[in-house]
Backbone bond lengths (Angstrom), bond angles and torsions (degrees), N, CA, C in turn:
res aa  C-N    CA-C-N  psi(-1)  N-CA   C-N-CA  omega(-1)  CA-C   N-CA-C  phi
1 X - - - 1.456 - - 1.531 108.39 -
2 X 1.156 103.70 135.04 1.724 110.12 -171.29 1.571 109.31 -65.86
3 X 1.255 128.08 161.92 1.549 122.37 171.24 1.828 130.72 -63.78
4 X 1.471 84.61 -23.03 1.406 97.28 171.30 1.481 119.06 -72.13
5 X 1.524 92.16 -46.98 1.850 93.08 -179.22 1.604 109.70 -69.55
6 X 1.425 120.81 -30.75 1.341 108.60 169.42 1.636 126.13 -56.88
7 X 1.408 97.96 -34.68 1.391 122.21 161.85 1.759 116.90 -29.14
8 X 0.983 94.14 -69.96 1.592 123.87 -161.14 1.366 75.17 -81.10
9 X 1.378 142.01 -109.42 1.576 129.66 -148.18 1.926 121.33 -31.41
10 X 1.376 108.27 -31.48 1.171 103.17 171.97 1.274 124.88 -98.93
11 X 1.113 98.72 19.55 1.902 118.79 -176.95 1.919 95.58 -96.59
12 X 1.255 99.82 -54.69 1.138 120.03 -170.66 1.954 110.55 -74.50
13 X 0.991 115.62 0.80 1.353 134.31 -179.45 1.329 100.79 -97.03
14 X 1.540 120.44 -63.02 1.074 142.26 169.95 1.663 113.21 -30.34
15 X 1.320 93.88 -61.22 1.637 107.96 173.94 1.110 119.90 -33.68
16 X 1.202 104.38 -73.73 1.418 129.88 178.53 1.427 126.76 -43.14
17 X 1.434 111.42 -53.92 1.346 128.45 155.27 1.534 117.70 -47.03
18 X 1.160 116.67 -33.77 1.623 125.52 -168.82 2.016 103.59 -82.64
19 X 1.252 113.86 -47.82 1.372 151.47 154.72 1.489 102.12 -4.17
20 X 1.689 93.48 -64.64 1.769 89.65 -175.49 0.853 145.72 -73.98
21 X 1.270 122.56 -19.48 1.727 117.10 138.52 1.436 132.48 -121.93
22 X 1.820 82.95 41.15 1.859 96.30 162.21 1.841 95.06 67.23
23 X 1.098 97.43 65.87 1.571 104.75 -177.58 2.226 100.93 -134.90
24 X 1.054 102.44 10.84 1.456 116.11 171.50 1.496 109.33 -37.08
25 X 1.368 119.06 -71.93 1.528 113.91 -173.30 1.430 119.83 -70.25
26 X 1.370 127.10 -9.80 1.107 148.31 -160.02 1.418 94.70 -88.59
27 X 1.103 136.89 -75.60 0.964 148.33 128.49 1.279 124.73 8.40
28 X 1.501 119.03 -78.18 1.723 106.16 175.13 1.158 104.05 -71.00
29 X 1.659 130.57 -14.54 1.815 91.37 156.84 1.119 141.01 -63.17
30 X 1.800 114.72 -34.90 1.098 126.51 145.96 1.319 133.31 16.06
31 X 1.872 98.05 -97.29 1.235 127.05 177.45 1.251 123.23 -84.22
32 X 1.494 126.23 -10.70 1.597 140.25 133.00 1.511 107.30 -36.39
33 X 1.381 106.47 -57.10 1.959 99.76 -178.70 1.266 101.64 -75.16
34 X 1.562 124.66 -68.39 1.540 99.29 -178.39 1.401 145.84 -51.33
35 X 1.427 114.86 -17.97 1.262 119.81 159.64 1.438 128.52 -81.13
36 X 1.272 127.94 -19.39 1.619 125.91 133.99 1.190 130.61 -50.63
37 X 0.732 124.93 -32.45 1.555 146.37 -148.27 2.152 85.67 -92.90
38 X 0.908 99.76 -52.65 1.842 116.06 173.12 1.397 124.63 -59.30
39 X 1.671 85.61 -45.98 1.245 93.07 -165.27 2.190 121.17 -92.04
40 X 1.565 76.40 -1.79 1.781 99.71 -159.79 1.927 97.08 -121.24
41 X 1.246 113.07 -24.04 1.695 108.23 -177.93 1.777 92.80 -121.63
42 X 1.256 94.74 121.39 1.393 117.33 166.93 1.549 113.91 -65.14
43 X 1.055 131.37 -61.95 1.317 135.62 159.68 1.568 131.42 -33.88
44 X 1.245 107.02 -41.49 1.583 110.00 137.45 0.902 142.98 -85.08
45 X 1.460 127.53 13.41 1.206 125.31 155.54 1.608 123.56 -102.84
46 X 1.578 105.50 -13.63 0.835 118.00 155.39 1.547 150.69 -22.06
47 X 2.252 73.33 -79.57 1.564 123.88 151.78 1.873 122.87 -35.77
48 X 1.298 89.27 -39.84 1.950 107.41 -177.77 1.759 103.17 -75.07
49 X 1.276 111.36 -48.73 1.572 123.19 -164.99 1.403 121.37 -94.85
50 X 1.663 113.28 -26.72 1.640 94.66 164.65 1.166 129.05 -56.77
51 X 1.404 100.58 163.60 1.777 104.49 -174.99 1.476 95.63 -87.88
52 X 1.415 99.36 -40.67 1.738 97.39 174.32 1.743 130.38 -29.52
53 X 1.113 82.03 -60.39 1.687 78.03 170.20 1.292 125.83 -89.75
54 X 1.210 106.43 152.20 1.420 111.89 -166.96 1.655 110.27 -62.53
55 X 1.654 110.77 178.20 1.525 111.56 160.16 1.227 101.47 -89.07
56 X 1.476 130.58 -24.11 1.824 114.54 -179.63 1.247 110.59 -79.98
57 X 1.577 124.44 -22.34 1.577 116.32 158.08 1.075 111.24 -61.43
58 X 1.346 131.18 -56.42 1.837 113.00 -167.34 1.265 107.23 -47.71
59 X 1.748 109.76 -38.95 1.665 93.70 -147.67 1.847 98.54 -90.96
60 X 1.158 109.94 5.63 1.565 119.93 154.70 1.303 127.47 -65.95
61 X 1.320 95.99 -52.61 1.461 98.36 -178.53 1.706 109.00 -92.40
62 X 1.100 134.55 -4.34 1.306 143.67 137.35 1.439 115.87 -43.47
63 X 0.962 108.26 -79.50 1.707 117.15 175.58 1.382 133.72 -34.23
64 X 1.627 99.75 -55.38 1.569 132.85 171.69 1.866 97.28 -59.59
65 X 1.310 122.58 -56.18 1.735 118.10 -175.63 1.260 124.04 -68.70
66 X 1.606 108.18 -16.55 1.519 98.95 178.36 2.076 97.84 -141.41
67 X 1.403 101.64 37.57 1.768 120.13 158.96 1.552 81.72 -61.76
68 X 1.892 111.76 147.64 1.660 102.24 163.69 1.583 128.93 77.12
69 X 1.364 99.62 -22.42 1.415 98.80 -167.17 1.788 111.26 -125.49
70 X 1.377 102.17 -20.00 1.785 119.70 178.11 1.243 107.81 -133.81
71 X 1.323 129.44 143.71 1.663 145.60 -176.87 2.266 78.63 -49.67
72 X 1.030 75.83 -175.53 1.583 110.33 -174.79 1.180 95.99 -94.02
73 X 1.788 136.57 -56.62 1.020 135.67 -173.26 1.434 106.07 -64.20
74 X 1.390 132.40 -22.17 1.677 115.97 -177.64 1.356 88.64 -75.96
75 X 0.888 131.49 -34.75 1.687 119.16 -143.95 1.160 102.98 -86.30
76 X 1.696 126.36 -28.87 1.480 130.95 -179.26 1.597 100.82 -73.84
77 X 1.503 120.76 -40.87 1.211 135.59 148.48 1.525 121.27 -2.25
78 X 1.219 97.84 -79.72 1.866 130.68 167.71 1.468 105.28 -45.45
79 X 1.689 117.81 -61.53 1.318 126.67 -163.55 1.452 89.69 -52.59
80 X 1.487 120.83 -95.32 1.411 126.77 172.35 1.642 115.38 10.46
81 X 1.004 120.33 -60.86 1.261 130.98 -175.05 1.808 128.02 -73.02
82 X 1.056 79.28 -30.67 1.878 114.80 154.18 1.196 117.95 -60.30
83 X 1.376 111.09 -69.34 1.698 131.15 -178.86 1.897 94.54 -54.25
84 X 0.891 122.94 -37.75 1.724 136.35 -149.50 1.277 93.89 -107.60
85 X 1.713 129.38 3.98 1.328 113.14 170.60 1.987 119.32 54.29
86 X 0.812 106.98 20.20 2.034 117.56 -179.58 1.420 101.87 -121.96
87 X 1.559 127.12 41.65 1.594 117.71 151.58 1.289 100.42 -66.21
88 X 1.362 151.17 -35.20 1.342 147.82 173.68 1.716 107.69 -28.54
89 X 1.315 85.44 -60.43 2.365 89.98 -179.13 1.644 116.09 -70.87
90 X 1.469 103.04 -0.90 1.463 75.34 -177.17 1.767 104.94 -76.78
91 X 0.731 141.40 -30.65 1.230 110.43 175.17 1.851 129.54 -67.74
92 X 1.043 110.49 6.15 1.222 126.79 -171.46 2.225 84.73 -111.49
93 X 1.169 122.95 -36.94 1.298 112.89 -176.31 1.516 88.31 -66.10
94 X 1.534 124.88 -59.56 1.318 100.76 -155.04 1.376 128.03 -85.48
95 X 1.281 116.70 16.65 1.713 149.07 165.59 1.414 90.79 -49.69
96 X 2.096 93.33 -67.78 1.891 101.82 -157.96 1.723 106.67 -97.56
97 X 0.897 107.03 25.78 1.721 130.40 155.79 1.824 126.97 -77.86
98 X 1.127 71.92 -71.21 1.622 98.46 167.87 1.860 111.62 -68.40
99 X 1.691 117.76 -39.58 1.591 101.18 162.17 1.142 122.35 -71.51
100 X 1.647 129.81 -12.41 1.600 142.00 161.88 1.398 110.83 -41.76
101 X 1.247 94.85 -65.33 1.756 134.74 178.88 1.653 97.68 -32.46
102 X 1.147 111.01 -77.77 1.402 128.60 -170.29 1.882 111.63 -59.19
103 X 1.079 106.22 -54.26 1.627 130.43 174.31 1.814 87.71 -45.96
104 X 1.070 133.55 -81.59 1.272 127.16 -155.06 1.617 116.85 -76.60
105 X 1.722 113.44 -0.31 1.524 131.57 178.70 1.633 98.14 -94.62
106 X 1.457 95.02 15.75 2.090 73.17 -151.22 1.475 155.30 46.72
107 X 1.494 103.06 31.55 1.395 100.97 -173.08 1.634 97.66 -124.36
108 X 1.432 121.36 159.45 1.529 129.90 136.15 1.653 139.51 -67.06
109 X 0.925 129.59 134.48 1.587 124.28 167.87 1.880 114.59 -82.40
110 X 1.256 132.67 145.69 1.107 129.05 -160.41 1.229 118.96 -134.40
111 X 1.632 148.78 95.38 1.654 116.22 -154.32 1.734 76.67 -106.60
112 X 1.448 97.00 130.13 1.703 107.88 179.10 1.953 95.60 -108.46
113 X 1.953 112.39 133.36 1.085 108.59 -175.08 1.664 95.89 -118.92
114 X 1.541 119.53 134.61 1.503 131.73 175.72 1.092 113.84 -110.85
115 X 1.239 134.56 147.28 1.747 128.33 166.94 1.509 102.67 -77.32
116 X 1.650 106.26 22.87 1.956 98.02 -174.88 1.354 88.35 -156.02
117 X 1.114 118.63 158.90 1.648 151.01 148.34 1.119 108.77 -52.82
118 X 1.679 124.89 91.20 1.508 143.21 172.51 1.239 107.63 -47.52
119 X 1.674 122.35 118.47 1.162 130.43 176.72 2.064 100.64 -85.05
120 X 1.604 116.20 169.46 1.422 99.65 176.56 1.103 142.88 -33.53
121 X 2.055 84.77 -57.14 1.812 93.90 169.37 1.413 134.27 -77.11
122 X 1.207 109.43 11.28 1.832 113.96 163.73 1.013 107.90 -77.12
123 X 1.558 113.19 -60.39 1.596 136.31 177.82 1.645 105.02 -35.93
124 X 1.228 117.53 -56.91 1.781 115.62 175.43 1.140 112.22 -84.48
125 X 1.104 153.57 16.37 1.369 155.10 -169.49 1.586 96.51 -121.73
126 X 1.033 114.87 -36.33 2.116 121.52 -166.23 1.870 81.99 -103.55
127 X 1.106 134.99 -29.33 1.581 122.32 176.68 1.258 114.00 -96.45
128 X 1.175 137.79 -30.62 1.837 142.69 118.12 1.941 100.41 -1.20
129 X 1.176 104.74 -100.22 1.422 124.72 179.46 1.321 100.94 -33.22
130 X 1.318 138.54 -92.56 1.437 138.66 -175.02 1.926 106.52 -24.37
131 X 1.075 87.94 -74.45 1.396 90.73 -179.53 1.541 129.62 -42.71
132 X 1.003 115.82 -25.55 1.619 138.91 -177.91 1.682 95.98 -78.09
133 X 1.257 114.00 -56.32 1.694 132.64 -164.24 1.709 102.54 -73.65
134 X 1.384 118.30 -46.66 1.469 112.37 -168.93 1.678 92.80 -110.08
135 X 1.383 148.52 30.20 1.561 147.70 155.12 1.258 74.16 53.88
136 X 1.797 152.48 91.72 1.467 129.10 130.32 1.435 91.27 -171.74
137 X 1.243 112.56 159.04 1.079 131.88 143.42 0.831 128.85 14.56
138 X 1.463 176.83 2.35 1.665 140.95 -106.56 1.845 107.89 -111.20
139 X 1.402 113.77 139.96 1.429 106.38 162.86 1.256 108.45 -118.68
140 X 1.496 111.84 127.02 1.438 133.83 -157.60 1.812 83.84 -78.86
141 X 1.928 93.21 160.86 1.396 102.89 120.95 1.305 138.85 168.56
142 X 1.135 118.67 107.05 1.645 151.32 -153.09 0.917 103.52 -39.84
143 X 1.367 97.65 147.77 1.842 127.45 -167.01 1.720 85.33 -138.23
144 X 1.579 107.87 144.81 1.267 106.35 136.86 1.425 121.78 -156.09
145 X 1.803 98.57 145.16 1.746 119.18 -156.69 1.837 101.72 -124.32
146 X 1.074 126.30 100.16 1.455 132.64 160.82 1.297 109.76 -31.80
147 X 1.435 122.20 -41.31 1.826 120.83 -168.06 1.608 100.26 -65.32
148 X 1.071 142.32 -49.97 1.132 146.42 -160.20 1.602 96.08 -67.55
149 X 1.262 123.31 -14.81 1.603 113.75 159.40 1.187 114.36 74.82
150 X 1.012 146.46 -29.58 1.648 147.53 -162.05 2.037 120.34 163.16
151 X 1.308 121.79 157.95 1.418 82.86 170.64 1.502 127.77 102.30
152 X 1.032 135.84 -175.42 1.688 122.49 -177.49 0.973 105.06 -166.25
153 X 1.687 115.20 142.09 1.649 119.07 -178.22 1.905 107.07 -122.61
154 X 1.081 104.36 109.58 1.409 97.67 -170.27 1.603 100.69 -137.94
155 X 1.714 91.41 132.22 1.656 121.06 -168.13 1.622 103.67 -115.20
156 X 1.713 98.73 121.75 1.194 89.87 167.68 1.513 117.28 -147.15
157 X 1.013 120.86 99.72 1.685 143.33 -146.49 1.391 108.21 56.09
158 X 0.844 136.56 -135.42 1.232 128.48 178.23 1.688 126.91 -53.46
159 X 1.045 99.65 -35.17 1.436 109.22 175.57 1.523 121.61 -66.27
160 X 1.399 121.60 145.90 1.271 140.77 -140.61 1.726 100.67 -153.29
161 X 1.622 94.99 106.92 1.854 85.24 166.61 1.453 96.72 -129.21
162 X 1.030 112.16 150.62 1.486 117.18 -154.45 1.992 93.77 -151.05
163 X 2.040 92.43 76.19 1.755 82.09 158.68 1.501 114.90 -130.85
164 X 1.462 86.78 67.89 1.615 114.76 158.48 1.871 110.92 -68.35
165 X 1.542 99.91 143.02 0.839 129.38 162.68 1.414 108.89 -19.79
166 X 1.683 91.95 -98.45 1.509 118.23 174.32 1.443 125.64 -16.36
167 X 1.956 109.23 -51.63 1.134 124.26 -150.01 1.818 100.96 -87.04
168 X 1.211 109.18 -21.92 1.962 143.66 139.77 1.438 102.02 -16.26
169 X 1.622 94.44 -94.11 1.425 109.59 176.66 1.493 122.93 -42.98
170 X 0.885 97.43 -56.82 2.197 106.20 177.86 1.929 104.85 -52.09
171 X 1.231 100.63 -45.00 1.817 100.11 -163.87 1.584 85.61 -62.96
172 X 1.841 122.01 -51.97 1.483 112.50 -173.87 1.399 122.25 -60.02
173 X 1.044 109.98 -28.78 1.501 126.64 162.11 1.625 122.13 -24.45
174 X 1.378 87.55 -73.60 1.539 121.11 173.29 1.672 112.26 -42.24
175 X 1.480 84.53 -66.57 1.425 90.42 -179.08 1.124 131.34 -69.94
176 X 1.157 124.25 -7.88 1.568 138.14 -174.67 1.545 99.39 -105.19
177 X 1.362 141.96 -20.57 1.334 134.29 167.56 1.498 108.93 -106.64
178 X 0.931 125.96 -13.82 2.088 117.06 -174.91 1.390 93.90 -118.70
179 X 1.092 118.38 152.82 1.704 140.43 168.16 1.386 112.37 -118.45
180 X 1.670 124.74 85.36 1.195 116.34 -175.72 1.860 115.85 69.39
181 X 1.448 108.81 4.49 1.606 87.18 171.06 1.560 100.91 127.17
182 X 1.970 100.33 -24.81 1.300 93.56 -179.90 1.835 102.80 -112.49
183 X 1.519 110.44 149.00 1.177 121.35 151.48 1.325 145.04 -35.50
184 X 1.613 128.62 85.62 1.116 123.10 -161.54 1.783 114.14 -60.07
């Protein structure tokens, strides 16, 4: 099973668990912090993957950091995942946590790319537009890359619109040296 799909099943476990008494957002903050927290401190991830330490230390010192601070059910949550050797996915759980999250708010996520530093009114004008185009929600969020030359590259789940500059130039490219496939 790929890492993603493990991803997504224990994301979706998660959900569910969170679900029952409407503890959903609570939750993807949760696993929003712990999967930064993994994915951003070396030392805890470390901490997760030596052999050195035990599994009854992690899930000690797991337990003990967020006693007080997370339902019981995240933390047994956590243990599980411990026991199952997959601290590796949590940041990939709380990727497909957080698209749960969004999926049931009705909205999309959007990474919009500029050859410039989006001033406000770009920023609402391209989240204006999105929103109009996909009926939902969307929460942007800007990148910006000079190579792309002119133009805008904006991804949103799978989808890919690409009216970059560059990507301009290349299609004319194409067309101005091949004829159907062959080399002029």
């Amino acid at each position: 099973m790929s890492a993603s799909a493990v991803a997504r099943n224990y994301a979706g476990t998660l959900f569910e668990l969170a679900a029952r008494d409407g503890s959903e957002a609570e939750y993807g903050r949760l696993i929003e912090e712990i999967g930064d927290l993994y994915a951003t401190v070396p030392d805890f991830q470390r901490f997760l993957e030596v052999p050195a330490v035990s599994l009854f230390e992690k899930k000690e010192a797991i337990q003990a950091a967020l006693s007080g601070r997370a339902p019981d059910l995240f933390v047994r949550f956590l243990l599980v995942i411990l026991d199952r050797h997959r601290q590796r996915a949590i940041p990939g759980i709380a990727h497909a946590y957080r698209d749960l999250l969004d999926e049931k708010a009705g909205r999309v996520r959007a990474t919009v790319t500029l050859p410039f530093e989006a001033d406000d009114r770009v920023r609402s004008e391209v989240v204006s537009a999105l929103e109009r185009r996909f009926e939902r929600e969307v929460v942007p969020e800007f990148h910006e890359d000079p190579k792309i030359l002119g133009g805008v590259i904006i991804r949103v789940g799978d989808e890919l619109l690409d009216a970059s500059l560059r990507r301009q130039l290349e299609q004319m490219r194409r067309e101005l040296y091949c004829d159907g496939g062959n080399e002029k």
